[in-house]
Predicted model as a PDB file, atoms N, CA, C, CB and O in Angstrom, pLDDT in the B-factor column:
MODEL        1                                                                  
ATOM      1  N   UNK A   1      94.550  53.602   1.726  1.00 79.00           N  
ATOM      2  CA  UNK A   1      93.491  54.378   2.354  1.00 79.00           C  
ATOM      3  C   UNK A   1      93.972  55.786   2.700  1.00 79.00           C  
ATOM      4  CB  UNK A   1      92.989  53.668   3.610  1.00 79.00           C  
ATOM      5  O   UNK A   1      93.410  56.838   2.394  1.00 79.00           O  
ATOM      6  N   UNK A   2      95.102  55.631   3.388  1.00 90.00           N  
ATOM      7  CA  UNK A   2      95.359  57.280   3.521  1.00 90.00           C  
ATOM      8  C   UNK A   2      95.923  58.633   2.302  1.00 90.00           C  
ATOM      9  CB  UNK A   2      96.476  57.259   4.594  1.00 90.00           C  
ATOM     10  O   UNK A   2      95.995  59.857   2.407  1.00 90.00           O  
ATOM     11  N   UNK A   3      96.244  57.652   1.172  1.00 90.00           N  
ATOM     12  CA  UNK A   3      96.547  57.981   0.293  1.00 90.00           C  
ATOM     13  C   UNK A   3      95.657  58.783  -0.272  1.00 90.00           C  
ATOM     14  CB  UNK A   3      96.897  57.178  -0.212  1.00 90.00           C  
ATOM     15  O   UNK A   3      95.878  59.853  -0.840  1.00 90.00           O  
ATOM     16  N   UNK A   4      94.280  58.048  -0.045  1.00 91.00           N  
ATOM     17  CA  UNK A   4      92.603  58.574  -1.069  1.00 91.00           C  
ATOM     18  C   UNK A   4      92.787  59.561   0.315  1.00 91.00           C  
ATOM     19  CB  UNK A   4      90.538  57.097  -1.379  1.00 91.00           C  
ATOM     20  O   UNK A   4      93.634  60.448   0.419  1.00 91.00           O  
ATOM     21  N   UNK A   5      92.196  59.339   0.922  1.00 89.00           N  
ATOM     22  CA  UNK A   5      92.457  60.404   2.128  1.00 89.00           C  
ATOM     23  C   UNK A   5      92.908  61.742   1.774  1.00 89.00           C  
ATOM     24  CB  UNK A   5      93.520  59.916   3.080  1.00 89.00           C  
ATOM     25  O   UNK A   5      92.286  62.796   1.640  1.00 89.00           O  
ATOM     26  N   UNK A   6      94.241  61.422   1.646  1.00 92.00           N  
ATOM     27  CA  UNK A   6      94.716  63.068   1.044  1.00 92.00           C  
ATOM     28  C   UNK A   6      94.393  63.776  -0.215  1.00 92.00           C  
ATOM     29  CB  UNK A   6      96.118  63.158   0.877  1.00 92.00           C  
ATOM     30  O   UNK A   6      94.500  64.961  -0.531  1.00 92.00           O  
ATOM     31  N   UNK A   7      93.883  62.520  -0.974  1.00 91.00           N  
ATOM     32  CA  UNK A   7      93.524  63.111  -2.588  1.00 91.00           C  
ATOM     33  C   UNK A   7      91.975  63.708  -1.986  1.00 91.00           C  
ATOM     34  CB  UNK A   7      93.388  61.542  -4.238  1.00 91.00           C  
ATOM     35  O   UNK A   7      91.414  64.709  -2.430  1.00 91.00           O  
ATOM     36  N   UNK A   8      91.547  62.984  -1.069  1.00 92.00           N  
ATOM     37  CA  UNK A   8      90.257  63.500  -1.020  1.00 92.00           C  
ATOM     38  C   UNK A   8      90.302  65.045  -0.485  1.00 92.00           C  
ATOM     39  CB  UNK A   8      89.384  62.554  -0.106  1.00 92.00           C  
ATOM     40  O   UNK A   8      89.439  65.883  -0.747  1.00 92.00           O  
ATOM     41  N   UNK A   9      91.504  65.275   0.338  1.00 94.00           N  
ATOM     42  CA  UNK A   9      92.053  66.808   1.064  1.00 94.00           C  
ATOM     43  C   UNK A   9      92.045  67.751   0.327  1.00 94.00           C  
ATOM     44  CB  UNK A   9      93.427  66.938   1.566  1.00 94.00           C  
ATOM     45  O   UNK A   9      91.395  68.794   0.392  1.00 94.00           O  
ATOM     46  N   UNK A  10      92.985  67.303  -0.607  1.00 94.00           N  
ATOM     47  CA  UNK A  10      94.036  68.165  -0.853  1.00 94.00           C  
ATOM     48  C   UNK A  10      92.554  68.895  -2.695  1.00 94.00           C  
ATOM     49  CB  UNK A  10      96.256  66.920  -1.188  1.00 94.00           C  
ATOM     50  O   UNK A  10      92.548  69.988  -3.260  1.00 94.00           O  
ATOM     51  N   UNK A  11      91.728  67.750  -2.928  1.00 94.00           N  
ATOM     52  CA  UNK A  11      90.800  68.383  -3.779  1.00 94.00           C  
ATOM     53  C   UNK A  11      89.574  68.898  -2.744  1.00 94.00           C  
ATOM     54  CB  UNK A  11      90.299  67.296  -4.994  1.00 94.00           C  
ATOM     55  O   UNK A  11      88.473  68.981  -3.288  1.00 94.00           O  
ATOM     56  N   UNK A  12      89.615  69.138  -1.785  1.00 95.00           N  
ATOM     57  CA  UNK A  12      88.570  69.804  -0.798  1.00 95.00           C  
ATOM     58  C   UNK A  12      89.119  70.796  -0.931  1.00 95.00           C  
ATOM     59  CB  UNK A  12      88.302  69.411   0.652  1.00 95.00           C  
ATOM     60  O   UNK A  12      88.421  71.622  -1.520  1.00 95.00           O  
ATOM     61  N   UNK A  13      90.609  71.331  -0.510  1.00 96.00           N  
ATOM     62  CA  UNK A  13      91.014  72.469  -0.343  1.00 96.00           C  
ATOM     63  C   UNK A  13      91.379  73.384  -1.542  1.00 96.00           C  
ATOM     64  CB  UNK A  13      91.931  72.303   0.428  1.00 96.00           C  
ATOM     65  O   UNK A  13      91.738  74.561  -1.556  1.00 96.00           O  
ATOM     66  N   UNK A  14      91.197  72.563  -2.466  1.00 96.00           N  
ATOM     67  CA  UNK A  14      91.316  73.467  -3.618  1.00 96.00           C  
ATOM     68  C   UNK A  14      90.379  74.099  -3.947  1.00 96.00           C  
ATOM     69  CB  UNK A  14      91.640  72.987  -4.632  1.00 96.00           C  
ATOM     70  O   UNK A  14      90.333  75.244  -4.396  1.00 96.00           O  
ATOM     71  N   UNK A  15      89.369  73.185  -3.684  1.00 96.00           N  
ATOM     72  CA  UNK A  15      88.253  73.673  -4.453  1.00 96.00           C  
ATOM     73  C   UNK A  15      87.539  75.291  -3.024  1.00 96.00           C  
ATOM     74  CB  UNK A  15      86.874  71.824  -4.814  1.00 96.00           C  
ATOM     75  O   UNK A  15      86.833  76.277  -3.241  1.00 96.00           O  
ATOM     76  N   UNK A  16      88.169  74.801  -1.790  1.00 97.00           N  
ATOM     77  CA  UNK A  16      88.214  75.866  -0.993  1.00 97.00           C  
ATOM     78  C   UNK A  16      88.654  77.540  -1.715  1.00 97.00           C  
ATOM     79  CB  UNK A  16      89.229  75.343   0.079  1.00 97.00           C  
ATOM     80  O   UNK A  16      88.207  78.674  -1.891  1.00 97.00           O  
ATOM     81  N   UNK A  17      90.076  76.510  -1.981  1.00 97.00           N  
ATOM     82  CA  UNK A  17      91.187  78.293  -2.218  1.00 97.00           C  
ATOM     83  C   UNK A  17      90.280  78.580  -3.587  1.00 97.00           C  
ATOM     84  CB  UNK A  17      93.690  78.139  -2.742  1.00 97.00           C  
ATOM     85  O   UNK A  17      89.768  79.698  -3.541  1.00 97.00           O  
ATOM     86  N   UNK A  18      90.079  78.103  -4.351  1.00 97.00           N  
ATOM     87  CA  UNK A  18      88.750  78.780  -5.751  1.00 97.00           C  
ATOM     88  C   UNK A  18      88.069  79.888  -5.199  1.00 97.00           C  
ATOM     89  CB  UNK A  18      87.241  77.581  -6.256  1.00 97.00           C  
ATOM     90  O   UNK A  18      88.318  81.090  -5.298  1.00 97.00           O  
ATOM     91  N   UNK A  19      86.755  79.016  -4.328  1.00 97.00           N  
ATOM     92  CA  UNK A  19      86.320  80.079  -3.643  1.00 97.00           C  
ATOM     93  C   UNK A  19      86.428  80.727  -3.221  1.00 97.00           C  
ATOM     94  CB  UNK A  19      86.011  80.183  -3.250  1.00 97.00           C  
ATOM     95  O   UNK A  19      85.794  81.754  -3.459  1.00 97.00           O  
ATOM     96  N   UNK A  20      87.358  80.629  -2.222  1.00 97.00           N  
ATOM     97  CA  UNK A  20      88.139  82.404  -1.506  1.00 97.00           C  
ATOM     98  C   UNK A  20      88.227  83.378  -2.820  1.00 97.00           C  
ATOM     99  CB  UNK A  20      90.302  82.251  -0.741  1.00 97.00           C  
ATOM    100  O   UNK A  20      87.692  84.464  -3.044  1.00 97.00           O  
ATOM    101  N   UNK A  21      89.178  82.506  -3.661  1.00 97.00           N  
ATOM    102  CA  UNK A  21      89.553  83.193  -4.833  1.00 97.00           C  
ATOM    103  C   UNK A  21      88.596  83.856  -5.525  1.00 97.00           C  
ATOM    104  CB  UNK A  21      90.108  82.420  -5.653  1.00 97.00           C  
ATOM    105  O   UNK A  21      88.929  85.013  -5.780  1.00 97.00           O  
ATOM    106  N   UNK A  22      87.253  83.455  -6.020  1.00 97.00           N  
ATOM    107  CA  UNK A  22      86.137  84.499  -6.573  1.00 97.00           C  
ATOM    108  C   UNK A  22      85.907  85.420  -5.223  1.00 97.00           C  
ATOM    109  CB  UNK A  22      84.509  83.642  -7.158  1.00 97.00           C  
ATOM    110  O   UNK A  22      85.957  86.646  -5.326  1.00 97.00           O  
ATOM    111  N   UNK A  23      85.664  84.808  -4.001  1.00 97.00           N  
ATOM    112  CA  UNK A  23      85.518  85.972  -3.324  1.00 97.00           C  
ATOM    113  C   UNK A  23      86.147  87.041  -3.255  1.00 97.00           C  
ATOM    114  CB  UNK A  23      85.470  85.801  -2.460  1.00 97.00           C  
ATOM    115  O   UNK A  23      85.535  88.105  -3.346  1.00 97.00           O  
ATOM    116  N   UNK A  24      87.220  87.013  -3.117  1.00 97.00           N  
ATOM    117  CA  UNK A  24      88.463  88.144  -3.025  1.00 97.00           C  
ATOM    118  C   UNK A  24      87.926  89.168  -4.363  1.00 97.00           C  
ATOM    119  CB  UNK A  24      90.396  87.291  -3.345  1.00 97.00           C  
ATOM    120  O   UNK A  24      87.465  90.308  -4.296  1.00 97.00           O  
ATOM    121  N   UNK A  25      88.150  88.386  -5.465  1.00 97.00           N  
ATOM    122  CA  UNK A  25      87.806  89.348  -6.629  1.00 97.00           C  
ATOM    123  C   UNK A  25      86.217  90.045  -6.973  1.00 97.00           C  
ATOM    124  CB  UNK A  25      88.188  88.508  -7.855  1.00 97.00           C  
ATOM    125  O   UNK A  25      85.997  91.051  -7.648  1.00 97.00           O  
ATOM    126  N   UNK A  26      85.460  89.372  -6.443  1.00 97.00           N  
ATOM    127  CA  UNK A  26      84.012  90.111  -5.834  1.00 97.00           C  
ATOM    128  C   UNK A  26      84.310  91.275  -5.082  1.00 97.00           C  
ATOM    129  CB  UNK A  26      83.117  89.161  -4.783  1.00 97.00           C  
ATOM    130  O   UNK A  26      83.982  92.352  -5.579  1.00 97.00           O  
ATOM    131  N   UNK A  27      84.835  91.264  -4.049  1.00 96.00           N  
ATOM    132  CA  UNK A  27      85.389  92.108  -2.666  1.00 96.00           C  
ATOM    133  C   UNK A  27      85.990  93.526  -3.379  1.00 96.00           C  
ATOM    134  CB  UNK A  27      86.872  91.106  -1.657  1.00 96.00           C  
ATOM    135  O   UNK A  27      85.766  94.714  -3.147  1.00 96.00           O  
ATOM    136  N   UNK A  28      86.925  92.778  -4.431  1.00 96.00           N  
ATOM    137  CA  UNK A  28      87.717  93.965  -4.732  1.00 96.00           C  
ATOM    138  C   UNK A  28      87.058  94.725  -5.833  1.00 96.00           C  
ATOM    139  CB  UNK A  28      89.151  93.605  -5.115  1.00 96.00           C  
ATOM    140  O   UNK A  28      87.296  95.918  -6.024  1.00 96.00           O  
ATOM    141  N   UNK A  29      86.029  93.861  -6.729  1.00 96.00           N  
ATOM    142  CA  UNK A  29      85.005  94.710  -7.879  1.00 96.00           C  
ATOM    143  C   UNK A  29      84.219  95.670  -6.973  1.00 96.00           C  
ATOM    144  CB  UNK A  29      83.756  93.606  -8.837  1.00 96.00           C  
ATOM    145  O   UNK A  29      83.794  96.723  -7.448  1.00 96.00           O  
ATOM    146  N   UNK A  30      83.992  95.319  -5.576  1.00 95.00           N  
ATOM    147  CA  UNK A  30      82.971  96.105  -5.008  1.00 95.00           C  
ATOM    148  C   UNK A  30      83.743  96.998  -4.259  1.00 95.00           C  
ATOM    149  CB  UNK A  30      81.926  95.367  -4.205  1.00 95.00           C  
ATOM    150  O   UNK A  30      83.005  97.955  -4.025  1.00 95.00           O  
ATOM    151  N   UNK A  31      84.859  97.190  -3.753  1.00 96.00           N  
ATOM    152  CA  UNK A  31      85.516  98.036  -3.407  1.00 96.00           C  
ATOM    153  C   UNK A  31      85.801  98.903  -4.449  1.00 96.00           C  
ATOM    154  CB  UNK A  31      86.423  97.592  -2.838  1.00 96.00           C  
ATOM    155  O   UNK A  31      85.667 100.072  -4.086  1.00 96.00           O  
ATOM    156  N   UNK A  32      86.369  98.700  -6.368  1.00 94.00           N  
ATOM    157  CA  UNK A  32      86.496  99.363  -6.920  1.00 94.00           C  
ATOM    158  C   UNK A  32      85.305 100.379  -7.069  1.00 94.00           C  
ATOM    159  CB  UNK A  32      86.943  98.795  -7.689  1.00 94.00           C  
ATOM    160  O   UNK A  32      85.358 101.589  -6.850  1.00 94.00           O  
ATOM    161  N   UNK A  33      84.072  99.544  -7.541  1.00 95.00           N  
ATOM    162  CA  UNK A  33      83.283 100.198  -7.477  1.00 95.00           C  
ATOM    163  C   UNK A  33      82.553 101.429  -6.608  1.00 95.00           C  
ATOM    164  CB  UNK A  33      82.944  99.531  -7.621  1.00 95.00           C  
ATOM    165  O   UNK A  33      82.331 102.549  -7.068  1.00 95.00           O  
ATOM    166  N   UNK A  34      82.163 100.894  -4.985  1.00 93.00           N  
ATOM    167  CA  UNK A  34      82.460 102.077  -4.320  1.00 93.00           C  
ATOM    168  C   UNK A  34      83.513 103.394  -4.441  1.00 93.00           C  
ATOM    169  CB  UNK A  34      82.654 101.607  -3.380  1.00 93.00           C  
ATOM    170  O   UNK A  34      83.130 104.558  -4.559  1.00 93.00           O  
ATOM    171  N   UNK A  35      84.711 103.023  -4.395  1.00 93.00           N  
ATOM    172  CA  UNK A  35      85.558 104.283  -4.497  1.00 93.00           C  
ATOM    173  C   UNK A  35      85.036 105.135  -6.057  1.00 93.00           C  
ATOM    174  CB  UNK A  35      87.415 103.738  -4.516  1.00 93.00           C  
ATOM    175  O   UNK A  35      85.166 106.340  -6.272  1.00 93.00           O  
ATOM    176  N   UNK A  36      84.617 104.418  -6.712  1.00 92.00           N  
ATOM    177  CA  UNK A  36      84.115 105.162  -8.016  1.00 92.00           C  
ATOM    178  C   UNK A  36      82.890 106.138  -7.821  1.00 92.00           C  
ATOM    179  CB  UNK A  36      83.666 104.069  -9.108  1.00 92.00           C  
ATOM    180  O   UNK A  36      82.465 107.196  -8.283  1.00 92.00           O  
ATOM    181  N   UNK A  37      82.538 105.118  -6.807  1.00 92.00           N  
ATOM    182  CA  UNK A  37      80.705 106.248  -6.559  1.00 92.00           C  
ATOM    183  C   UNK A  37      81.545 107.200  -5.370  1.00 92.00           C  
ATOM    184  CB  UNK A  37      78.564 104.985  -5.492  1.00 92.00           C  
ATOM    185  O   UNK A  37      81.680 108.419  -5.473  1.00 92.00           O  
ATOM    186  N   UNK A  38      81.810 106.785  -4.798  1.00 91.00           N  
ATOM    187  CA  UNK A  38      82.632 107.882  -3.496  1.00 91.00           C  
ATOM    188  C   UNK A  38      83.445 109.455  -4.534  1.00 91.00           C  
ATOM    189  CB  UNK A  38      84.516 106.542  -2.429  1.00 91.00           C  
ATOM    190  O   UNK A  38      83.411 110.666  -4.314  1.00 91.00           O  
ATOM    191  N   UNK A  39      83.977 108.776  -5.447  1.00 93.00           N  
ATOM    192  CA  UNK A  39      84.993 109.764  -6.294  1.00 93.00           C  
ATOM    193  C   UNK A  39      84.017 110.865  -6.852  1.00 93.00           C  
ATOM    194  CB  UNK A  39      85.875 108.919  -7.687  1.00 93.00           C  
ATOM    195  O   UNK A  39      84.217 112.069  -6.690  1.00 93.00           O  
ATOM    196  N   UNK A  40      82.532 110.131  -7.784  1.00 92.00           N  
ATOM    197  CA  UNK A  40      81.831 110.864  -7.934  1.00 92.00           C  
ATOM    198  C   UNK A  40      80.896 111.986  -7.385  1.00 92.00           C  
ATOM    199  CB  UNK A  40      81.607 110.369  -8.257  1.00 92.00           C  
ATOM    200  O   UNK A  40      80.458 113.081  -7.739  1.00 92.00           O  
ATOM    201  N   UNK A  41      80.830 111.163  -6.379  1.00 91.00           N  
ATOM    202  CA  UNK A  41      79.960 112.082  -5.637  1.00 91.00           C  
ATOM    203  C   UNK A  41      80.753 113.066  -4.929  1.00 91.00           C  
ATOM    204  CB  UNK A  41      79.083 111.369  -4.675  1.00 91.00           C  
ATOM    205  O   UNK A  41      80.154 113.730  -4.083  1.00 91.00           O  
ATOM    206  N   UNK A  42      81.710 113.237  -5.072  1.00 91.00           N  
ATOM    207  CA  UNK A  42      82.902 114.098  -4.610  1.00 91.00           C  
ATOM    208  C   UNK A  42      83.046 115.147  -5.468  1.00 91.00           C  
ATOM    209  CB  UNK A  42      84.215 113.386  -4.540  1.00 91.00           C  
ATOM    210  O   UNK A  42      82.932 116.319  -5.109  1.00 91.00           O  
ATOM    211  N   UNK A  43      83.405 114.632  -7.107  1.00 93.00           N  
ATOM    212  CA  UNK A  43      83.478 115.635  -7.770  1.00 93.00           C  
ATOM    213  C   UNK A  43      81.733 116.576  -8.059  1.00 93.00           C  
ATOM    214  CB  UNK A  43      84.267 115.008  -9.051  1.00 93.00           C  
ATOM    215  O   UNK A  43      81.462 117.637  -8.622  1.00 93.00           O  
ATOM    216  N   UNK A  44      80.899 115.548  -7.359  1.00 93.00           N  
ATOM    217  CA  UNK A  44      79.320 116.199  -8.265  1.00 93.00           C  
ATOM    218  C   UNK A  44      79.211 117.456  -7.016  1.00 93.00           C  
ATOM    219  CB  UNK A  44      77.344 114.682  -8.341  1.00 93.00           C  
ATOM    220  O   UNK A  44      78.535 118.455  -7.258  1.00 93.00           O  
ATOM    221  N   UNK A  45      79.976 117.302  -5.594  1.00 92.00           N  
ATOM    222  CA  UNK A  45      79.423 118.168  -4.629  1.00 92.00           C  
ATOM    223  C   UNK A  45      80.807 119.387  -5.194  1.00 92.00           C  
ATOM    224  CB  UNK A  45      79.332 117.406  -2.684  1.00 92.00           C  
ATOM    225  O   UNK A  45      80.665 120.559  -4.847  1.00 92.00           O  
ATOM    226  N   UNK A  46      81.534 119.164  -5.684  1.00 94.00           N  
ATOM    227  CA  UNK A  46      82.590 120.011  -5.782  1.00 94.00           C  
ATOM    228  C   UNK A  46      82.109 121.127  -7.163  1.00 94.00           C  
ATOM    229  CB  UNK A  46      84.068 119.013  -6.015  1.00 94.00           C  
ATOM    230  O   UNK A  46      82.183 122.355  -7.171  1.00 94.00           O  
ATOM    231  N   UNK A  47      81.513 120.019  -8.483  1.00 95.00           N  
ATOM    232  CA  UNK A  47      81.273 121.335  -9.335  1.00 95.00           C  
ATOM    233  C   UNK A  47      79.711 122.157  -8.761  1.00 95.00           C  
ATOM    234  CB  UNK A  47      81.133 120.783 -11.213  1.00 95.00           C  
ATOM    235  O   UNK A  47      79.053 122.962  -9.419  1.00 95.00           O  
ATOM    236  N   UNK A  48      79.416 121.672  -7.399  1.00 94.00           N  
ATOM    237  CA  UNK A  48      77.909 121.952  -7.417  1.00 94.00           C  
ATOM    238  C   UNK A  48      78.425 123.736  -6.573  1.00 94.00           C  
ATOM    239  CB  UNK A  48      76.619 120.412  -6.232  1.00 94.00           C  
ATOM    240  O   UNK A  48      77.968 124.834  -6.892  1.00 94.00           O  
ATOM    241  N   UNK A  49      79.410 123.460  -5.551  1.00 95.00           N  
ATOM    242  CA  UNK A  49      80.130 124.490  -4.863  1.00 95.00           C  
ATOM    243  C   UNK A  49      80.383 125.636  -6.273  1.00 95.00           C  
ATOM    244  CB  UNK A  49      81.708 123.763  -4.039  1.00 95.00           C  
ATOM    245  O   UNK A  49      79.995 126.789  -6.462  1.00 95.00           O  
ATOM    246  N   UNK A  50      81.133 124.777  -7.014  1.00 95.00           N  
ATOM    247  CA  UNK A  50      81.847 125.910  -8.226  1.00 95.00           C  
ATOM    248  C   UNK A  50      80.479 126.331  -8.937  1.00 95.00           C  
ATOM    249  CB  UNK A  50      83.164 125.063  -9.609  1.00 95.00           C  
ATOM    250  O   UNK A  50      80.711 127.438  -9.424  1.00 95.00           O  
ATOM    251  N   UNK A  51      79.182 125.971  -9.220  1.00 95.00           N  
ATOM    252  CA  UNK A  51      78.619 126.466  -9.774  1.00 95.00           C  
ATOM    253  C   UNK A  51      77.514 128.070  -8.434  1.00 95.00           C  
ATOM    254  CB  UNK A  51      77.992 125.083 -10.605  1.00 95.00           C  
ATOM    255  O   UNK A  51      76.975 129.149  -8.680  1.00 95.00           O  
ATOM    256  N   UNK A  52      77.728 127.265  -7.209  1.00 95.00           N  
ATOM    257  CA  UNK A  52      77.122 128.364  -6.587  1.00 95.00           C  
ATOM    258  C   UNK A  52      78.231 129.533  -6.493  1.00 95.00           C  
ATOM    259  CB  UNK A  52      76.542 127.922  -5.161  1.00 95.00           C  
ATOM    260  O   UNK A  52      77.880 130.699  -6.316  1.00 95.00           O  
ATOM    261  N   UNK A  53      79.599 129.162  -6.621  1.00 95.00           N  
ATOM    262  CA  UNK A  53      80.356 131.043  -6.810  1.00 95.00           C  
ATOM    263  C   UNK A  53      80.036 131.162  -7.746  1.00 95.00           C  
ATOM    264  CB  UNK A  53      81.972 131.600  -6.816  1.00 95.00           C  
ATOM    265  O   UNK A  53      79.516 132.278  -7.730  1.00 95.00           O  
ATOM    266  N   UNK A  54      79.932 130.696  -8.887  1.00 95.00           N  
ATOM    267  CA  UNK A  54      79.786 131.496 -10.034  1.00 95.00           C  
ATOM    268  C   UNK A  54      78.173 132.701  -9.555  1.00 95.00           C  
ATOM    269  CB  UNK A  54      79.548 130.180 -11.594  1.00 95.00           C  
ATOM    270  O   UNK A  54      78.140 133.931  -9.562  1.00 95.00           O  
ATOM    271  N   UNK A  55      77.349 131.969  -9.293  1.00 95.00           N  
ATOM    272  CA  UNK A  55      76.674 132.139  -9.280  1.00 95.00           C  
ATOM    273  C   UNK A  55      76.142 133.993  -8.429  1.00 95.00           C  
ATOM    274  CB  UNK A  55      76.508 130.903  -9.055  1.00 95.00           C  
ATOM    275  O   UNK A  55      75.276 134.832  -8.677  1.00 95.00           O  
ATOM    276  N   UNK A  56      77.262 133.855  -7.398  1.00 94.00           N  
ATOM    277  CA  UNK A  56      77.481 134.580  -6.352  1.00 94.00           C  
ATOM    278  C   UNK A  56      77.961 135.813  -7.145  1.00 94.00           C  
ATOM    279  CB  UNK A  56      78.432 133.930  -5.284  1.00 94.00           C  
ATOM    280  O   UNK A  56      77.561 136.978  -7.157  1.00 94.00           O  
ATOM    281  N   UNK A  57      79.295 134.953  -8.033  1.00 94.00           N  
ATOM    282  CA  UNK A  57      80.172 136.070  -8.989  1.00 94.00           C  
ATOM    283  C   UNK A  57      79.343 136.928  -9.663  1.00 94.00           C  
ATOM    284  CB  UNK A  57      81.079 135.434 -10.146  1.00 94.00           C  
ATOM    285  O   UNK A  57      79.554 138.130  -9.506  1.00 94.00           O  
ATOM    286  N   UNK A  58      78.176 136.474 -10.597  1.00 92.00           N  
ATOM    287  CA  UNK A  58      77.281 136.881 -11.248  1.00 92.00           C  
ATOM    288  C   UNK A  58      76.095 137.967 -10.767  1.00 92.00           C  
ATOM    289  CB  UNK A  58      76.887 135.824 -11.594  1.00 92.00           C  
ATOM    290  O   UNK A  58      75.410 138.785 -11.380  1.00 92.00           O  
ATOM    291  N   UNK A  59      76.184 137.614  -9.537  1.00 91.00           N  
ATOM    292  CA  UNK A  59      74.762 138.204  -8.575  1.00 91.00           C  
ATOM    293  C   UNK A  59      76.451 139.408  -8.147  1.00 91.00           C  
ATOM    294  CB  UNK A  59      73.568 136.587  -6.682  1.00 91.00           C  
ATOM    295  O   UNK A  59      76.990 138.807  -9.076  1.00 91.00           O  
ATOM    296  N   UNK A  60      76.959 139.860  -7.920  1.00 92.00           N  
ATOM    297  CA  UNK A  60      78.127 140.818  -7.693  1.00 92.00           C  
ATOM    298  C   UNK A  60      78.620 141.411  -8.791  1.00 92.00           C  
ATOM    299  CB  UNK A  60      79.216 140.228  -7.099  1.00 92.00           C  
ATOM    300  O   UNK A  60      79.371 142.386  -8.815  1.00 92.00           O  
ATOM    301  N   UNK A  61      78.114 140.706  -9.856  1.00 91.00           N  
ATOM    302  CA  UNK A  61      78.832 141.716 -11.077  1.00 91.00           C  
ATOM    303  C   UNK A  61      77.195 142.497 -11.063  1.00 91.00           C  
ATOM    304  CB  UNK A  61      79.561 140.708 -13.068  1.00 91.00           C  
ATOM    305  O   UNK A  61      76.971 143.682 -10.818  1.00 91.00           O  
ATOM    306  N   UNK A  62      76.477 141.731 -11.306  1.00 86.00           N  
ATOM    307  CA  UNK A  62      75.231 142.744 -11.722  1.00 86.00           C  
ATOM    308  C   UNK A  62      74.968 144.308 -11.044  1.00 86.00           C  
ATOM    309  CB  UNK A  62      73.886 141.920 -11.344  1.00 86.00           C  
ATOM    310  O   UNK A  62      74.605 145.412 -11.448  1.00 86.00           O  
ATOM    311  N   UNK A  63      75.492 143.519  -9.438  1.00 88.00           N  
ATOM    312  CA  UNK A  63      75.313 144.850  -8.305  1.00 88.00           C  
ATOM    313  C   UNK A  63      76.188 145.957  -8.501  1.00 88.00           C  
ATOM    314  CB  UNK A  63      75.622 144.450  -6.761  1.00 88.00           C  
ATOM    315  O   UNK A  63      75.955 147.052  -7.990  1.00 88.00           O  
ATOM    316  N   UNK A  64      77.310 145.699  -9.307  1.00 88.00           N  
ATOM    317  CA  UNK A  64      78.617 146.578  -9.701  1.00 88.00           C  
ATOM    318  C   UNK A  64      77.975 147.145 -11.043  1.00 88.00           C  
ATOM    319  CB  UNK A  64      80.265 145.601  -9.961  1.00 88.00           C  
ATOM    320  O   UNK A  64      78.342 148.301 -11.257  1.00 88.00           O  
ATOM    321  N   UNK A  65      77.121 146.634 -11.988  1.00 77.00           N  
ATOM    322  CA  UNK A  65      76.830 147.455 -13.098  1.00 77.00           C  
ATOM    323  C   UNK A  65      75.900 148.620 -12.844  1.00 77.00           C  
ATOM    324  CB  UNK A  65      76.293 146.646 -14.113  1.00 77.00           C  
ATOM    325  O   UNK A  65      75.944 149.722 -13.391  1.00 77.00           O  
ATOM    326  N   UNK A  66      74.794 148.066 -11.648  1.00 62.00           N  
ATOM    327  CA  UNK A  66      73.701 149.094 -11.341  1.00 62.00           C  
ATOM    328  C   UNK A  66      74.715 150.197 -10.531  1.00 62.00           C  
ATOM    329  CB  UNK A  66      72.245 148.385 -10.295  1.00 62.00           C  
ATOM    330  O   UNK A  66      74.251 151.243 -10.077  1.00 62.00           O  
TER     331      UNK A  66                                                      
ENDMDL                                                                          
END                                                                             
């Protein structure tokens, strides 16, 4: 009896650590993922900056030709 007992455990807890186990790797697809949208939206506000100097540059050259 205590024998089944532990077989009955020791396949409860496995089938536990599985689950953790997809969880963890869920956790970490969605962490990759965030830092990917975080990264982007980082670089989209950064060329958005570089496109308003240009922009600035352009509006200052014109004023230098007149």
């Amino acid at each position: 009896m205590e024998l089944e007992y532990l077989k009955h455990n020791e396949k409860f807890l496995l089938s536990q650590i599985q689950e953790l186990e997809e969880e963890i790797i869920l956790l970490m697809q969605y962490i990759l993922t965030k830092k990917v949208i975080l990264q982007h939206d980082k670089y989209l506000n950064q060329i958005s900056i570089y496109k308003n100097q240009l922009e600035q540059t352009k509006k200052q050259i014109k004023q230098w030709k007149i």
